[in-house]
N, CA, C and O of each residue as an XYZ file, in Angstrom:
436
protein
N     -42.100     98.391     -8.819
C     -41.566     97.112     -9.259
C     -40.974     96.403     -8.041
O     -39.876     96.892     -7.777
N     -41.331     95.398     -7.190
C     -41.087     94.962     -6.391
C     -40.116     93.829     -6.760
O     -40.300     92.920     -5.951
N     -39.496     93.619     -7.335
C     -38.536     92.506     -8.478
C     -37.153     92.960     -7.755
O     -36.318     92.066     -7.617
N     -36.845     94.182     -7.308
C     -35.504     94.999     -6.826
C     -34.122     93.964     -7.531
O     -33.379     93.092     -7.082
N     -34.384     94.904     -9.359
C     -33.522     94.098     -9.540
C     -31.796     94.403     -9.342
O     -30.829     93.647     -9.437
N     -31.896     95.639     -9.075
C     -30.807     96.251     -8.600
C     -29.721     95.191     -7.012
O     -28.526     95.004     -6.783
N     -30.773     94.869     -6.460
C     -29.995     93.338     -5.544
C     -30.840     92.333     -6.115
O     -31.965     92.300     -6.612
N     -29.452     91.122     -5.756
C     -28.867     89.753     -5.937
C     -29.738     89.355     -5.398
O     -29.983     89.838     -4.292
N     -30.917     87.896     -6.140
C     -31.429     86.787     -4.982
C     -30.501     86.202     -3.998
O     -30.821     85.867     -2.858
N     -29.084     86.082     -4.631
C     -28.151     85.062     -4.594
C     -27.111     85.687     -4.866
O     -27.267     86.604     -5.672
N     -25.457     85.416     -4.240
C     -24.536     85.148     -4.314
C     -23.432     84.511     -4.648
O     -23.661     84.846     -5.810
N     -22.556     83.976     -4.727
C     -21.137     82.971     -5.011
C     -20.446     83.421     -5.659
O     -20.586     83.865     -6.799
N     -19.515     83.356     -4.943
C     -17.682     83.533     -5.827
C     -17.190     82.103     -6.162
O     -16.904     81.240     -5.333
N     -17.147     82.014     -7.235
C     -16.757     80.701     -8.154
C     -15.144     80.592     -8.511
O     -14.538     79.600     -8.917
N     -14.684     81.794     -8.258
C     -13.665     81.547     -8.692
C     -12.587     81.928     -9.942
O     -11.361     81.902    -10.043
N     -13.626     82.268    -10.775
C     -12.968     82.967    -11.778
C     -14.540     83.683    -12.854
O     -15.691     83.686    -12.418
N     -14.294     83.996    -13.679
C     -15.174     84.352    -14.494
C     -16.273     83.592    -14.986
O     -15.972     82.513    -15.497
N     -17.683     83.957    -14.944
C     -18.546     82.856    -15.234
C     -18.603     82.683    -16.810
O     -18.885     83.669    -17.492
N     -18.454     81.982    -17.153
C     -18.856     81.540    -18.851
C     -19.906     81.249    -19.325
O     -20.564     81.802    -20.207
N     -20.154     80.022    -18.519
C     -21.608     79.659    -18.432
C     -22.222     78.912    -17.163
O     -21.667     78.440    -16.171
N     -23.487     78.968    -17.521
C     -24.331     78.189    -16.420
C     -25.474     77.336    -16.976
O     -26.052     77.458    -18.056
N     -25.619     76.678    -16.253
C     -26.685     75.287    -16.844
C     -27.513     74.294    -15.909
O     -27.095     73.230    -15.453
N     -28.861     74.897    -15.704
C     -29.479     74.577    -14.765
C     -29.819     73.200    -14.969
O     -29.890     72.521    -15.994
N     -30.016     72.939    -13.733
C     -30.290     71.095    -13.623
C     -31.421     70.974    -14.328
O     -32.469     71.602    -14.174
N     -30.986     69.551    -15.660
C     -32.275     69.257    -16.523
C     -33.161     69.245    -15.994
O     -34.032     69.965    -16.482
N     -33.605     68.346    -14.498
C     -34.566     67.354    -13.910
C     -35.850     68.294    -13.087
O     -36.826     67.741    -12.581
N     -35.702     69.315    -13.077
C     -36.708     70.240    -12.520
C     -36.480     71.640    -12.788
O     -35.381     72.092    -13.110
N     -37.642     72.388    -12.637
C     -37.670     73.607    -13.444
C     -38.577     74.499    -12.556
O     -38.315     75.699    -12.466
N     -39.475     74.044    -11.994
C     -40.479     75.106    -11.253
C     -39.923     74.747     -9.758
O     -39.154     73.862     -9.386
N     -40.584     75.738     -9.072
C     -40.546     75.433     -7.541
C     -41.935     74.853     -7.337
O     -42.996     75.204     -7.853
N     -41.700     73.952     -6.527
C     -43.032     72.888     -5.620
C     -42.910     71.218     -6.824
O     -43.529     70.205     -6.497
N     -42.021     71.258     -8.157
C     -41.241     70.226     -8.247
C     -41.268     69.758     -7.035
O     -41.140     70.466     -6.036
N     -41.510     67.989     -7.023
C     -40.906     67.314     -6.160
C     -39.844     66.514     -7.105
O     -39.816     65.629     -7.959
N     -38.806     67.597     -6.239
C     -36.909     67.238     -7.334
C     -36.179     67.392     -6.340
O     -36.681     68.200     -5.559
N     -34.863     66.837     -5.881
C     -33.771     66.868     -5.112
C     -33.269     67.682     -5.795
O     -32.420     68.391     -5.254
N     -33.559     67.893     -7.129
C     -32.206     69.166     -7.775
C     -32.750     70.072     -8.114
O     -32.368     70.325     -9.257
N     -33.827     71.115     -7.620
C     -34.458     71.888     -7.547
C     -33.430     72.910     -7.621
O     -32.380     72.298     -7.429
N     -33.102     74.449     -7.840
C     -32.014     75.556     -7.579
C     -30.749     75.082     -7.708
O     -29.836     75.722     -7.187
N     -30.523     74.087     -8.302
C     -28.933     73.299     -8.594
C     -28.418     74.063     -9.541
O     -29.373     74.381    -10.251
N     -27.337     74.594    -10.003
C     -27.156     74.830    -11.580
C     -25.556     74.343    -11.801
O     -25.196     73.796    -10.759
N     -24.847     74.350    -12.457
C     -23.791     73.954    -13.240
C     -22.957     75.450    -13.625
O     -23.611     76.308    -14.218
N     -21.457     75.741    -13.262
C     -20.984     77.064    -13.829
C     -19.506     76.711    -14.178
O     -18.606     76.253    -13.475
N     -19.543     77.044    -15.395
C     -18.010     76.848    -15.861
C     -17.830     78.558    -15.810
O     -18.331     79.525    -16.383
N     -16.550     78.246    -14.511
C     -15.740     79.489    -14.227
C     -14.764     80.162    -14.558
O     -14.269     81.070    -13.890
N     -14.229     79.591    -16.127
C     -12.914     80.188    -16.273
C     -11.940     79.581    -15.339
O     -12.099     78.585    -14.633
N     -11.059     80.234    -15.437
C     -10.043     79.629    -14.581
C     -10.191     79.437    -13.285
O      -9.280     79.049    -12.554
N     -11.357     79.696    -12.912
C     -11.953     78.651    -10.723
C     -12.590     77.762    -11.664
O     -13.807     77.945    -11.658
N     -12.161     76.733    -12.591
C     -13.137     75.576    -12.757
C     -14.201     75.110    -12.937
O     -14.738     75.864    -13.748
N     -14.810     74.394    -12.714
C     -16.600     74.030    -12.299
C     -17.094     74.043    -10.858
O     -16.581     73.636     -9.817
N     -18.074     74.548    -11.085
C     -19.021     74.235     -9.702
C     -20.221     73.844     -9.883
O     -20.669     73.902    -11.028
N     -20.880     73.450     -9.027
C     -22.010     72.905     -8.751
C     -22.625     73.817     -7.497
O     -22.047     73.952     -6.418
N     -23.948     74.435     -7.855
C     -24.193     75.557     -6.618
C     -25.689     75.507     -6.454
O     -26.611     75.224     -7.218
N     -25.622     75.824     -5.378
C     -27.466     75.925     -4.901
C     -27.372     77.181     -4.450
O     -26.530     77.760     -3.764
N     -28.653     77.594     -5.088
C     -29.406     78.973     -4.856
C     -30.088     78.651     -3.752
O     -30.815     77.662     -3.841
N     -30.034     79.413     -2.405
C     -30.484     79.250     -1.416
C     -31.799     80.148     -1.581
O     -32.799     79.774     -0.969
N     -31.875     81.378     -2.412
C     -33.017     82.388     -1.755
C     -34.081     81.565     -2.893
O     -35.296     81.719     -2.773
N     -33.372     80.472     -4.264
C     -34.983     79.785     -4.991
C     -35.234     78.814     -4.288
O     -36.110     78.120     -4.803
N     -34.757     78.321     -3.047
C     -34.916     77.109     -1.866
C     -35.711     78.172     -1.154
O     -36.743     77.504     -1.094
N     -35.991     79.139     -0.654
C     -36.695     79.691      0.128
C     -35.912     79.777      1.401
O     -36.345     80.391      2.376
N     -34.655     79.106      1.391
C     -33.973     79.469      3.116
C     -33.124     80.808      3.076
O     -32.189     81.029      2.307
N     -33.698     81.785      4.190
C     -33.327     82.930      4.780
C     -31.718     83.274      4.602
O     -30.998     83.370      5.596
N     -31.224     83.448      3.300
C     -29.785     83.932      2.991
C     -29.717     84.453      1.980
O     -30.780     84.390      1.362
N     -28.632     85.171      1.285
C     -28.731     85.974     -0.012
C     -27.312     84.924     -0.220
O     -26.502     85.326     -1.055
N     -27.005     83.684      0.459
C     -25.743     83.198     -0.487
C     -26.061     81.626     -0.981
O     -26.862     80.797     -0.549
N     -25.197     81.583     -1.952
C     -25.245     80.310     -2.620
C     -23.991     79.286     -2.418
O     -22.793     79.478     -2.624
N     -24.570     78.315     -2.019
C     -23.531     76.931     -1.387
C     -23.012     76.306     -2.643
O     -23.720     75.823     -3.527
N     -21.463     76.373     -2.633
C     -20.882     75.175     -3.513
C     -21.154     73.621     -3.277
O     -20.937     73.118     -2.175
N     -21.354     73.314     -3.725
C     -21.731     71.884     -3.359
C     -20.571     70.864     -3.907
O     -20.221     69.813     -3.371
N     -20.074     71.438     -5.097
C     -18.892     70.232     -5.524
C     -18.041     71.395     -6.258
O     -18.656     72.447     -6.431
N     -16.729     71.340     -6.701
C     -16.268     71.717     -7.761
C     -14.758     70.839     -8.778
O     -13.979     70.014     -8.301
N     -14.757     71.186     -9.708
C     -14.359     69.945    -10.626
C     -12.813     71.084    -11.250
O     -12.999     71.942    -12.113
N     -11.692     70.890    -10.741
C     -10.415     71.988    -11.099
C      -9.500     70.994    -12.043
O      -8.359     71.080    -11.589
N      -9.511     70.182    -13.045
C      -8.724     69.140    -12.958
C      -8.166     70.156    -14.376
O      -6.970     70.127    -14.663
N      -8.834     70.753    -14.940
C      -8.415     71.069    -16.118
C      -7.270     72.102    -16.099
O      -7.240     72.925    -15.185
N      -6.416     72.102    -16.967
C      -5.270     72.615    -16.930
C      -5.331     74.207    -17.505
O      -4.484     75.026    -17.148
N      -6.030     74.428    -18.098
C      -6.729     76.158    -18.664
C      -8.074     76.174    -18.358
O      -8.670     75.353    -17.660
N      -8.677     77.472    -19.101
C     -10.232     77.816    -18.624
C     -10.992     76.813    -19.236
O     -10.952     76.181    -20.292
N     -11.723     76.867    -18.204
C     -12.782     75.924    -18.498
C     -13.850     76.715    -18.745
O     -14.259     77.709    -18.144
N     -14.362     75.996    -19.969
C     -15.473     77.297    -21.191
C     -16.800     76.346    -21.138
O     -17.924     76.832    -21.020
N     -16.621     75.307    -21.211
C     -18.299     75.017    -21.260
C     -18.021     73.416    -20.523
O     -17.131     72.567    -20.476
N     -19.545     73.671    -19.955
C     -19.972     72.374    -19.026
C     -21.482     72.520    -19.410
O     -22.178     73.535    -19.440
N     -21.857     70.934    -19.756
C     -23.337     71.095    -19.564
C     -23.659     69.451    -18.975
O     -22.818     68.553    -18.972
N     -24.726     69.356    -18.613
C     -25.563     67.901    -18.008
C     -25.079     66.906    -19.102
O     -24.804     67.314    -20.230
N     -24.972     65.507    -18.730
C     -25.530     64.818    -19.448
C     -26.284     63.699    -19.264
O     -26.704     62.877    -20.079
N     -26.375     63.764    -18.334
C     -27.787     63.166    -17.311
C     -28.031     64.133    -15.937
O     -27.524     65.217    -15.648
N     -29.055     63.262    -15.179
C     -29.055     63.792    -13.633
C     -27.957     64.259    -13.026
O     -27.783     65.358    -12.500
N     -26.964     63.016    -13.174
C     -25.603     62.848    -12.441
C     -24.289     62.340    -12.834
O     -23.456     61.596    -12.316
N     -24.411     63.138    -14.160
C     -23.228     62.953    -14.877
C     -22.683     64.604    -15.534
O     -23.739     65.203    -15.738
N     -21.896     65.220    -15.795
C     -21.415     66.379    -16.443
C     -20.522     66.160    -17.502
O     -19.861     65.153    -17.250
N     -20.195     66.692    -18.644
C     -19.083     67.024    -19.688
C     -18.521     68.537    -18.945
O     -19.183     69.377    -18.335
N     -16.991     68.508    -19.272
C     -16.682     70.009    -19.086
C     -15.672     70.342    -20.104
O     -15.031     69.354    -20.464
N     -15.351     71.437    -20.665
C     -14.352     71.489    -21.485
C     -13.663     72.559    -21.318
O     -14.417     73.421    -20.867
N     -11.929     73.207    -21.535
C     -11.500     73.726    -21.663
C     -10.813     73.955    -22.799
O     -10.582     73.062    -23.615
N     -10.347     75.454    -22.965
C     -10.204     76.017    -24.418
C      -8.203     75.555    -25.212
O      -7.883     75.019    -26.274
N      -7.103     76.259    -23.711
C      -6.218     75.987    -24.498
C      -5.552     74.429    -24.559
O      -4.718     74.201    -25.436
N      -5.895     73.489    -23.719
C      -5.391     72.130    -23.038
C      -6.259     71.639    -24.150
O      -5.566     71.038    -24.971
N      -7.514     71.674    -24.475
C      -7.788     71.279    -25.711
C      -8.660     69.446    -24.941
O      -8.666     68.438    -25.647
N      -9.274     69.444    -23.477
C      -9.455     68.428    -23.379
C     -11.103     68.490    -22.642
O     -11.691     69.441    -22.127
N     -11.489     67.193    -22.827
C     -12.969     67.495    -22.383
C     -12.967     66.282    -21.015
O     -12.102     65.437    -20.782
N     -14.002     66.503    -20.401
C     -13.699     65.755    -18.696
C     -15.237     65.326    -18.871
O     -15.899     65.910    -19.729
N     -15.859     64.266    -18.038
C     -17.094     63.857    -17.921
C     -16.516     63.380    -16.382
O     -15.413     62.881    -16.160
N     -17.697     63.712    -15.291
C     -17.265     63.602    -14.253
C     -18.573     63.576    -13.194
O     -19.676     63.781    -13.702
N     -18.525     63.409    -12.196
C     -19.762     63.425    -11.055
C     -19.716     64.647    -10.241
O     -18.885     64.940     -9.381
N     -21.001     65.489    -10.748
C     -21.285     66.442    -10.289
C     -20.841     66.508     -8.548
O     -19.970     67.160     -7.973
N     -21.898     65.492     -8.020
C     -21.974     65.418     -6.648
C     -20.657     64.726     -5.677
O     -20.904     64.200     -4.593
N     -19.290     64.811     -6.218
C     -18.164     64.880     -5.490
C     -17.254     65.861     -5.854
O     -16.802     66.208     -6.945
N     -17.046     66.307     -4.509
C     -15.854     67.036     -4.497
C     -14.583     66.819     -5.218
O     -13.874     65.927     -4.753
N     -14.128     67.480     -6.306
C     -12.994     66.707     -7.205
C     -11.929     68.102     -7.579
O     -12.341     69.248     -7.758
N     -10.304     67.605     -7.645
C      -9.960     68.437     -8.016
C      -8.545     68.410     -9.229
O      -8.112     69.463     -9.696
């Protein structure tokens, strides 16, 4: 089985516990011609949101994955984030009881 699933394509410490993840609507295969190709979306529990690229489904020579943005504004864990366009996100947390819509692609905190 050449799959070695025993190691990671990929890496990242997010920050807290992953909850979920939610790959970018806008492309799905590799050779897509997509800017958001290996993008995905991770609500971390208490490290917030991120926004991360898989470097080894980009094909560049690393086993780690680049934060690209992350979104801390919420005051408890943050339990679910999903798309709601290209370049827009919802995120929500459980005990603050509040939901955030925000831009993936800036750094926010």
């Amino acid at each position: 089985d050449d799959r070695k699933l025993h190691e990671p394509l990929s890496k990242v410490h997010v920050g807290g516990g992953v909850w979920r993840i939610k790959w970018h609507p806008s492309c799905w295969r590799r050779g897509d011609s997509c800017q958001h190709f290996g993008k995905m979306l991770v609500a971390a529990m208490h490290g917030g949101c991120r926004l991360v690229e898989a470097a080894a489904l980009l094909e560049i020579e690393s086993d780690e994955t680049t934060i690209i943005s992350k979104f801390t504004a919420h005051e408890s864990m943050a339990y679910g984030s999903d798309w709601v366009s290209a370049d827009a996100v919802a995120s929500c947390s459980f005990y603050d009881r509040q939901v955030f819509l925000w831009d993936p692609y800036r750094v926010q905190s």
